[in-house]
C-alpha positions in Angstrom: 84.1 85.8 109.0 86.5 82.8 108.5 83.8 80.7 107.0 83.6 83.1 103.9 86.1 81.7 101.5 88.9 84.1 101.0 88.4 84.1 97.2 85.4 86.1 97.4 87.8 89.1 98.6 90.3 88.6 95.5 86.9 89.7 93.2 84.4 91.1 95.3 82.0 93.5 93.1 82.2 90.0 90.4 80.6 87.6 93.5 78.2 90.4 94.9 76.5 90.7 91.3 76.6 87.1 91.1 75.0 86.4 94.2 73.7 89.1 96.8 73.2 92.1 94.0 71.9 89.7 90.8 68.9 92.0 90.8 71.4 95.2 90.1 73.4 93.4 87.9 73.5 94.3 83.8 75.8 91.1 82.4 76.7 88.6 79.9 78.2 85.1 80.9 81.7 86.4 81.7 80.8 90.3 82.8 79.1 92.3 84.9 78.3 95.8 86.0 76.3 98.0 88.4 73.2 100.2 86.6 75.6 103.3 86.1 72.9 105.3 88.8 74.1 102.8 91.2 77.2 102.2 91.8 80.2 102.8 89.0 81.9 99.3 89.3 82.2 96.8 86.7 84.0 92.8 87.0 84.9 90.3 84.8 85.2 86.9 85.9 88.8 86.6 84.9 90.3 89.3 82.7 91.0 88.2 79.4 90.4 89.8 76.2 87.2 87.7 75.4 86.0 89.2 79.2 87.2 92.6 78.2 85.1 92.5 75.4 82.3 91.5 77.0 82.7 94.3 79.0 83.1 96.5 76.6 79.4 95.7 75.4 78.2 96.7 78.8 79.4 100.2 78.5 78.2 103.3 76.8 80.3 105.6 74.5 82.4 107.8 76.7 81.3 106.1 80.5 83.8 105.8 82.8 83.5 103.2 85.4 86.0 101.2 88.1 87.2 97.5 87.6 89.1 96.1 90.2 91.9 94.1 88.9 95.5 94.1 89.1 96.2 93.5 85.6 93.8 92.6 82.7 94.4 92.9 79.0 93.5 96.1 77.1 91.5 96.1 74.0 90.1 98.5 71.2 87.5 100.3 72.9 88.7 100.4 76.4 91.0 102.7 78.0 92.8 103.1 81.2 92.7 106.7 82.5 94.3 105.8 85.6 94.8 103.5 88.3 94.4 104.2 92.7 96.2 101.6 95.1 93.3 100.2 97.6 93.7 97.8 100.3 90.7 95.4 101.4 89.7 95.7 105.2 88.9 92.6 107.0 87.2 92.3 110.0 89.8 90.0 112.1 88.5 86.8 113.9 89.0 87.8 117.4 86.5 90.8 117.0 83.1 90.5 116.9 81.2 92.4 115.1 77.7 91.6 117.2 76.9 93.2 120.4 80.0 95.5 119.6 80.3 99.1 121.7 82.8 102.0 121.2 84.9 101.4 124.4 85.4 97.6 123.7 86.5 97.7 120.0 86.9 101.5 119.1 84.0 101.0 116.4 80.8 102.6 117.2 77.6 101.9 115.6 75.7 104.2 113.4 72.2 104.9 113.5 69.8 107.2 112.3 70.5 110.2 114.1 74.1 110.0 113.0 72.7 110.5 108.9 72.9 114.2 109.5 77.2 113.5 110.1 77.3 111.2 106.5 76.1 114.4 104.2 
């Protein structure tokens, strides 16, 4: 994983829309946002109030979705309900994700017949 470059991480849901989920993605130049049946998330590319706004003109009256961001401006329009705490998981270098069993790594992989276990 060490040739993805680290920013991607400090904005993730902003790059997938912009590269790997474009063909989710409802925007204008400087925000973004998952088709509310989708996913709840939303970005900005950097949170200003000119981003906020943009935002802003994503959303419907009353829709509450997530934005990742440690701090961003508020504006008229927008309000914070609340915040949670998350940490980003990484896979480290020196496991590999490929060819990867329970007893080597402690990860096992999930196939179909575990979908009954993820309702």
């Amino acid at each position: 994983m060490s040739d993805l470059p680290e920013s991607l991480f400090l904005n993730p849901v902003w790059h997938a829309l912009r590269t790997k989920h474009l063909h989710f993605a409802k925007a204008t130049p400087e925000a973004c946002r998952y088709p509310g049946d989708v996913a709840p998330f939303v970005a900005v590319s950097v949170p200003t109030a000119e981003t906020m706004q943009q935002l802003r003109s994503l959303l419907a009256p009353g829709e509450f979705t997530w934005l990742m961001a440690e701090q961003y401006p508020e504006i008229a329009g927008l309000a914070r309900e609340s915040t949670l705490d998350c940490f980003q998981m990484v896979l480290p270098e020196k496991i590999s994700a490929r060819n990867n069993t329970a007893g080597e790594t402690g990860i096992t992989p999930l196939t179909h017949a575990n979908a009954h276990e993820m309702v």
